[in-house]
C-alpha positions in Angstrom: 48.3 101.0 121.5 50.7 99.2 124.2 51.5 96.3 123.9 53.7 93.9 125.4 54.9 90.4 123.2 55.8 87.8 126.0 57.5 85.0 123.7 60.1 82.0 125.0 62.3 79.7 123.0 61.9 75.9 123.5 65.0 73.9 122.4 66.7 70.7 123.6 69.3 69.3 120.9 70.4 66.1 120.6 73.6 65.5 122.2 76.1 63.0 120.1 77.4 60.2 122.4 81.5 60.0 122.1 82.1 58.7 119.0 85.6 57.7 118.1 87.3 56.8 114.9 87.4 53.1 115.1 83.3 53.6 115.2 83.4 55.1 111.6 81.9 52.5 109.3 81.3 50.3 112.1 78.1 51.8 114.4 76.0 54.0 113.3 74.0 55.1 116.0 75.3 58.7 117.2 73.3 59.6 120.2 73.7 59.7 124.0 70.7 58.7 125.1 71.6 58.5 128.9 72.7 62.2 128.9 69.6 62.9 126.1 67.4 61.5 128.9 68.6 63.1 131.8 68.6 66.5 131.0 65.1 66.5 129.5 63.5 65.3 132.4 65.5 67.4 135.2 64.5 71.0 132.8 61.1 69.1 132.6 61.2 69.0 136.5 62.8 71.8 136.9 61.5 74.5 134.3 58.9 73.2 131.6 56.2 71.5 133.8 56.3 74.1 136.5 56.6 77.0 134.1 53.7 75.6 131.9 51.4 75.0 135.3 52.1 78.5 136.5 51.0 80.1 133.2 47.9 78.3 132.9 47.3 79.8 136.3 48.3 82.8 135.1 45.8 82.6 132.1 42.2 81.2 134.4 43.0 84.2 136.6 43.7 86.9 133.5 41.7 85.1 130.9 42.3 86.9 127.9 44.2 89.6 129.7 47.1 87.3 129.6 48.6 85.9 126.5 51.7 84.5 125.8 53.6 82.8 122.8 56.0 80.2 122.6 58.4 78.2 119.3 59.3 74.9 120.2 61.6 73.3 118.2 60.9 69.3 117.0 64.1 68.1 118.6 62.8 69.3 121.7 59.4 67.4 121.0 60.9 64.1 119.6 62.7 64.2 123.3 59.6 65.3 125.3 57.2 62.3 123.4 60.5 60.1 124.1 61.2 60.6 128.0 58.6 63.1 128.9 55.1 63.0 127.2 54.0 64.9 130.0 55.2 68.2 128.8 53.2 67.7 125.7 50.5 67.2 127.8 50.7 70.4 129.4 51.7 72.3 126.5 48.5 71.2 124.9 46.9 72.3 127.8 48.5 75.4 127.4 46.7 75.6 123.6 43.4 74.9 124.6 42.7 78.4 126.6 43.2 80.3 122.7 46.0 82.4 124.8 49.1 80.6 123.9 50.2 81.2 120.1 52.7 78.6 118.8 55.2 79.7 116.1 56.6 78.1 113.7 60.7 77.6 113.0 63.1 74.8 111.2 62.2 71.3 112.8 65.4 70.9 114.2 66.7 74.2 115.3 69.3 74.6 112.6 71.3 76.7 110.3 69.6 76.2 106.8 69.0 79.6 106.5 72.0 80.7 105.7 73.7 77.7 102.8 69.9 76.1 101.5 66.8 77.3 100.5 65.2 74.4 99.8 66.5 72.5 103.1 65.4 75.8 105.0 61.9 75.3 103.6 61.6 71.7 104.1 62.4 72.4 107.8 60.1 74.8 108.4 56.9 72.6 106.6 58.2 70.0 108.8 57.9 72.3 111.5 54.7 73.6 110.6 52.9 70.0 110.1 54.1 69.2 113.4 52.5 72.0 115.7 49.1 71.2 113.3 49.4 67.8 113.9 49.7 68.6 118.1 47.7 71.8 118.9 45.7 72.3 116.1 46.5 75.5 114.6 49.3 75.7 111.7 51.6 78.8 112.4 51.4 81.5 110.8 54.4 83.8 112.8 57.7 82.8 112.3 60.6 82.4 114.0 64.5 81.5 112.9 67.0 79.7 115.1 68.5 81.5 117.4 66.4 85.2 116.0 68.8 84.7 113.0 67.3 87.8 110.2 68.8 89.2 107.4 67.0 90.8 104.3 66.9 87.8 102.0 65.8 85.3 104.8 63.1 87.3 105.5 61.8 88.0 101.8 62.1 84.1 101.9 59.8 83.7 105.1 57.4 86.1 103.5 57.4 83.9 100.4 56.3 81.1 102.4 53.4 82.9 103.5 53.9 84.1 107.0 52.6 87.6 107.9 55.2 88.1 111.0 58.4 87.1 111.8 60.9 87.9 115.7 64.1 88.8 115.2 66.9 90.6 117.7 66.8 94.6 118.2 70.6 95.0 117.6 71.7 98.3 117.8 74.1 98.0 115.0 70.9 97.4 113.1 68.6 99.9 114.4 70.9 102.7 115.7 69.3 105.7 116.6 65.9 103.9 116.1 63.6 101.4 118.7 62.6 97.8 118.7 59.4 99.1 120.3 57.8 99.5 117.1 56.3 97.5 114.1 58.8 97.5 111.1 58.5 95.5 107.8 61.0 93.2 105.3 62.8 95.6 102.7 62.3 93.0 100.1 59.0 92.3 100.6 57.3 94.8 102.8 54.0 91.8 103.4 56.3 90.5 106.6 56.2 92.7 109.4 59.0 92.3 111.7 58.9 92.5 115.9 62.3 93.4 117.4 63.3 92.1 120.7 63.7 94.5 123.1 67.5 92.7 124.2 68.2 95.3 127.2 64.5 94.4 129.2 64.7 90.9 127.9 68.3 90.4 129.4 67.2 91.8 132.6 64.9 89.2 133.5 67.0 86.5 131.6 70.2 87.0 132.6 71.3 89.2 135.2 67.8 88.6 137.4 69.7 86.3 140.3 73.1 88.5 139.7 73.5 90.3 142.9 76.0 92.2 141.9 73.5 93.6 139.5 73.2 97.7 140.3 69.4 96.8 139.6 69.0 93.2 142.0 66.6 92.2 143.2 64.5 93.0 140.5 60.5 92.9 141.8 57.8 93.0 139.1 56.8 96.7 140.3 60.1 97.9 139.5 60.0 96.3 136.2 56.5 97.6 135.3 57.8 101.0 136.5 60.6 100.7 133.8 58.0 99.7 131.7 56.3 102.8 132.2 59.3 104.6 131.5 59.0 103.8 128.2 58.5 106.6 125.5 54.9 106.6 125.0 54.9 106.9 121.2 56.3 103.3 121.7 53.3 101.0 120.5 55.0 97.7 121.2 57.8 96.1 123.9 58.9 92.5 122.6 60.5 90.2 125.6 61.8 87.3 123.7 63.9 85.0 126.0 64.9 80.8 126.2 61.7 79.6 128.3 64.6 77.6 130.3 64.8 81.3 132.0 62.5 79.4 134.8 63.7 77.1 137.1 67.1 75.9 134.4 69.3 79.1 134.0 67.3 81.1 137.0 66.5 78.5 139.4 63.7 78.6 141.6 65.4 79.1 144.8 66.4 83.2 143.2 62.2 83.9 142.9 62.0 83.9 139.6 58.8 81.8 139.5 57.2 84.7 142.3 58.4 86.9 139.4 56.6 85.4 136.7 53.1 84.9 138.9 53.4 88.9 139.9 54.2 90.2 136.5 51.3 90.1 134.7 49.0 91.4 137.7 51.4 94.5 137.9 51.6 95.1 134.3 47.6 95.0 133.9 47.0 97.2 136.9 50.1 99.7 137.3 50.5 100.2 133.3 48.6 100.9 130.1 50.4 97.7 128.3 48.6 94.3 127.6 49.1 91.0 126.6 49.6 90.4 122.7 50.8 87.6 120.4 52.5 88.1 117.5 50.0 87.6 114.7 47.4 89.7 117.2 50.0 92.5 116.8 50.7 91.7 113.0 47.0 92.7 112.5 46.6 95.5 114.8 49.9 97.3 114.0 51.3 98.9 110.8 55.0 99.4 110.3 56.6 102.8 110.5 59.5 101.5 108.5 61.1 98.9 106.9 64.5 97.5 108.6 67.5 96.9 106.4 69.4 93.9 107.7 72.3 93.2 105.2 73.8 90.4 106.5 72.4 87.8 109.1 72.0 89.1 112.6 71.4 86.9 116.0 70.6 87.2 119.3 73.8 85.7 120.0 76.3 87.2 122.1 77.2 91.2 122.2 77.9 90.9 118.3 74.7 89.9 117.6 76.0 88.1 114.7 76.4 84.5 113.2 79.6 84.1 114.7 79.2 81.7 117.6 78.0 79.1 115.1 80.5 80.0 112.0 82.7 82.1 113.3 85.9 80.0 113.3 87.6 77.4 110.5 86.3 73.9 112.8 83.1 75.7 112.6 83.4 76.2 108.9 85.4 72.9 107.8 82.0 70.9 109.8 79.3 73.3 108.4 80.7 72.6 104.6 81.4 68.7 105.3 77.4 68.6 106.5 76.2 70.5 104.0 78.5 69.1 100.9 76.2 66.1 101.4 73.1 67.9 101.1 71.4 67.0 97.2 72.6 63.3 97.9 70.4 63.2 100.9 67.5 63.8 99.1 67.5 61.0 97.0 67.7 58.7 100.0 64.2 57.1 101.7 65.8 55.6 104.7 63.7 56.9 107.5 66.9 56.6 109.8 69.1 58.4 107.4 66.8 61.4 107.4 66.3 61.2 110.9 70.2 61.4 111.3 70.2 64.3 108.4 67.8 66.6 110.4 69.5 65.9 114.0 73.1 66.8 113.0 71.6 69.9 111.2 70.9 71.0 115.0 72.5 74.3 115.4 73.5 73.6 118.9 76.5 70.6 117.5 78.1 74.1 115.5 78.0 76.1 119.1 79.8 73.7 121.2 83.1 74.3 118.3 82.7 78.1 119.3 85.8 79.7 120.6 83.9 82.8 122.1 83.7 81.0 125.4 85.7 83.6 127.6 83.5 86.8 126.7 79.7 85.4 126.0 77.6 82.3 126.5 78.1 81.4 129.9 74.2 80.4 129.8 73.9 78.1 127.5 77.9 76.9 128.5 75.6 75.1 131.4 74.4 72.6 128.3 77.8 71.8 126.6 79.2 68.8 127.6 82.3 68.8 125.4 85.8 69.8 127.4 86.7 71.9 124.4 85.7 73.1 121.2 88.5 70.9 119.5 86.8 67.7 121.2 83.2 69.1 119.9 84.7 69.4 116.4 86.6 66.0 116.1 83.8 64.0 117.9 81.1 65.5 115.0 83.7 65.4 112.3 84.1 61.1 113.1 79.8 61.2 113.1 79.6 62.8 109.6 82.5 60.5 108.1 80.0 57.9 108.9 76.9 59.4 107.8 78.6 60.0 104.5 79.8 56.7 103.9 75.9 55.7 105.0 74.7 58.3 102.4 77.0 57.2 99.5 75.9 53.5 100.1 72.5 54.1 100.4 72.3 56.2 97.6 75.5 55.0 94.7 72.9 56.4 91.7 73.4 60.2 92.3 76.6 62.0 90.6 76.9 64.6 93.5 80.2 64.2 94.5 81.1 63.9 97.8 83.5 66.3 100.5 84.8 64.2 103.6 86.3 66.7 104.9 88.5 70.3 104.0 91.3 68.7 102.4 89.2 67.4 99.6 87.6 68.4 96.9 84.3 70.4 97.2 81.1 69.3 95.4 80.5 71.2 92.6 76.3 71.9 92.9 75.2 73.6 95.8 71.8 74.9 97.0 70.8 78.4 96.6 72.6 80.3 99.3 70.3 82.6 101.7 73.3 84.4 102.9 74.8 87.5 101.1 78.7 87.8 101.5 80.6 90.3 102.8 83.0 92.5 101.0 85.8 91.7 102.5 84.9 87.6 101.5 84.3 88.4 98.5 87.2 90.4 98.1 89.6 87.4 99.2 87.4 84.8 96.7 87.7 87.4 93.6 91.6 87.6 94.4 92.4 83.7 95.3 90.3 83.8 91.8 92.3 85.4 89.9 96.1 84.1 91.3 94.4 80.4 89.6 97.2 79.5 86.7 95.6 80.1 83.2 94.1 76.9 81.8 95.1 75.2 78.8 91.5 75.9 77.2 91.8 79.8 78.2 95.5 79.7 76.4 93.8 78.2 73.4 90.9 80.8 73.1 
């Protein structure tokens, strides 16, 4: 079998309005709705609406030929049924041929998978009622923010129930080995895992209007004659790539869109590959291994790590502050509270405090609209003072204690963590650990 997994991303976050510190305990709304607004209906202009016309297109001229699969997270869909219904509209369009498969992930495109189980899995039922409630179908592929995979998260996912789950193909994972082939969780060998093909992905996602690109212009008949190239012992190539690829990061004026229309012609005459989605290929493939994935990987950057979202101490300081507040949350009802909780979960707030700026993500730099990561981190610092003083208000009963920022104490109960540390982290804990002064109780005893 040859197969080829076409599957895009759909993610808009919401962006947090400047909010200074005379605003703490004063407003509480946190969002910019003018910028919120504006850039979900030019990439609805721009990328979504043509994208989504073109591949219906693509699917009454292929029928079944053609298939193609697609996560969207709920931020993005809160925004679309806010400014720009329409996109529903033709997503839903989209759902009605039985080509398009619709994954699931956390509602709002966040990091829960590595500090809560339990949050991780409220996201991802969120997730999962949502894309029922709109097309249907509840999902039964998965997907994590941002391709994020590790061992645990995965035995988690298959504990949920899902039969398939994307992550990256990074090389420090697979080394000698392919993506182009079904592997399997090595907890819990029920999940079979696809593995994006990053080097074909990349070509069309990133370097497709670089003319200084040894390969530009890339043509679809090029492309399928790399995919030929492929070993043919290779049963499946996964291109996993933001659906923004059309018209946002590649605009339409570089041919991208001519691309897209040719590609699936070429592929279906000029090669043995054909369309799949990925619970088609869950059923039809069986893995030839299972992966071992440590610690979390991405498709993030050349590291292929966790690193653009945690990677630094504003990163971590605002990750701990958000989280700290987690087992209050849940006793609180306010439907505007919850809201808040799930939107500044968003991955994306984490990403704009990154420091990797000068060697990766000049893509989704076009999206950040913080001058530096220190303004990112202080802006969504003065947000989460207020949400905690909100939170503590709203819910006085609950013992938790509360961490306002670094320089206080830490709550003492925290939720299951998803994430195993490394070594070296551990290392440092077990000695900070041990330089603690002996307690009076320890003398005693």
């Amino acid at each position: 079998m040859s197969a080829i997994c076409l599957y895009f991303q759909v993610h808009q976050p919401f962006r947090l309005r400047t909010y200074r510190f005379f605003d703490i305990g004063d407003n509480h709304y946190y969002y910019d709705d003018f910028q919120n607004r504006s850039i979900v209906k030019r990439v609805a202009t721009r990328c979504y609406l043509p994208a989504n016309k073109l591949m219906l297109e693509l699917i009454e001229r292929h029928g079944k030929q053609f298939k193609v699969s697609f996560s969207i997270s709920g931020n993005a869909i809160d925004q679309f049924e806010m400014y720009a219904p329409e996109v529903i509209e033709s997503f839903k369009a989209l759902a009605r041929t039985g080509c398009v498969e619709f994954l699931a992930e956390t509602y709002s495109h966040n990091l829960s998978s590595l500090r809560s189980q339990e949050e991780f899995t409220r996201q991802v039922e969120l997730h999962q009622n949502k894309m029922e409630k709109l097309f249907g179908t509840r999902p039964t592929a998965f997907r994590n923010t941002e391709l994020i995979y590790s061992d645990t998260i995965g035995a988690v996912v298959a504990g949920m129930g899902f039969d398939v789950m994307l992550t990256e193909g990074a090389k420090h994972i697979l080394g000698w080995k392919s993506p182009n082939l079904m592997y399997c969780n090595s907890v819990n060998p029920k999940l079979k895992v696809l593995m994006r093909n990053f080097q074909l992905s990349e070509d069309i996602a990133f370097r497709f209007s670089n003319k200084g690109w040894s390969e530009w212009p890339l043509t679809a008949d090029k492309f399928a004659g790399w995919v030929n190239a492929l070993d043919p012992k290779h049963e499946v190539l996964n291109l996993f790539m933001d659906y923004e690829t059309f018209g946002e990061h590649q605009w339409a004026d570089t041919g991208i869109f001519d691309f897209l229309r040719a590609l699936p012609t070429i592929i279906l005459k000029k090669t043995k590959y054909r369309f799949h989605t990925p619970t088609e290929l869950a059923k039809k493939l069986q893995p030839v291994s299972s992966v071992q994935v440590p610690y979390p990987m991405s498709w993030a950057d050349a590291e292929r790590d966790i690193t653009s979202w945690t990677g630094n101490d504003l990163q971590s300081d605002a990750f701990d502050s958000l989280y700290s507040i987690e087992q209050k949350v849940k006793h609180c009802t306010d439907p505007e509270l919850l809201r808040d909780w799930n939107y500044l979960q968003t991955s994306d707030h984490f990403f704009y405090m990154s420091t990797k700026w000068f060697s990766d993500g000049e893509i989704r730099k076009t999206f950040n609209h913080y001058p530096t990561p220190y303004e990112a981190y202080i802006n969504y610092m003065n947000v989460i003072s207020d949400f905690i003083l909100r939170v503590d208000k709203a819910c006085p009963q609950t013992s938790e204690t509360i961490v306002l920022s670094s320089n206080q104490p830490k709550t003492e109960k925290k939720s299951a963590p998803l994430v195993e540390e490394k070594p070296k982290k551990a290392a440092k804990k077990k000695e900070a650990a041990e330089k603690k002064p002996t307690t009076k109780a320890s003398k005693k005893k």
